[in-house]
C-alpha angles and dihedrals in degrees: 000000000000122000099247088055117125123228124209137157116254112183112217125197108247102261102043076048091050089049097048095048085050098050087042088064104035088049093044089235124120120247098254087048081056084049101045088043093054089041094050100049095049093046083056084051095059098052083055092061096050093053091058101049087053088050094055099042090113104047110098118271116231110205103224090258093057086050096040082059102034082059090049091049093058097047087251090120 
């Protein structure tokens, strides 16, 4: 860990806890380099996503009625 590294307490249920320690040892990582890692690619995920809702502000928006019957029109339900 770096020195300009955070620490903070994150509370796991028992079995996500038990999985991590396992995959810590068999990958040869510790626990909180698993954590960072999966933080970090869903917070990449995430960026993902809001680059694609600004790319499609534009597009028509449909309210869930309009697309319940536009599906029926087309045999799809």
């Amino acid at each position: 860990m770096s020195e300009l590294s955070k620490r903070s307490t994150v509370y796991f249920e028992s079995e996500i806890h038990q999985a991590l320690r396992i995959k810590a040892a068999t990958s040869h990582q510790s626990v909180s380099e698993l954590v960072n890692e999966a933080v970090r690619v869903a917070l990449s995920e995430d960026l993902e996503d809001l680059k694609a809702f600004s790319q499609r502000v534009n597009e028509p928006t449909f309210s869930y009625e309009e697309l319940l019957e536009d599906l029926k029109s087309h045999g799809k339900i």
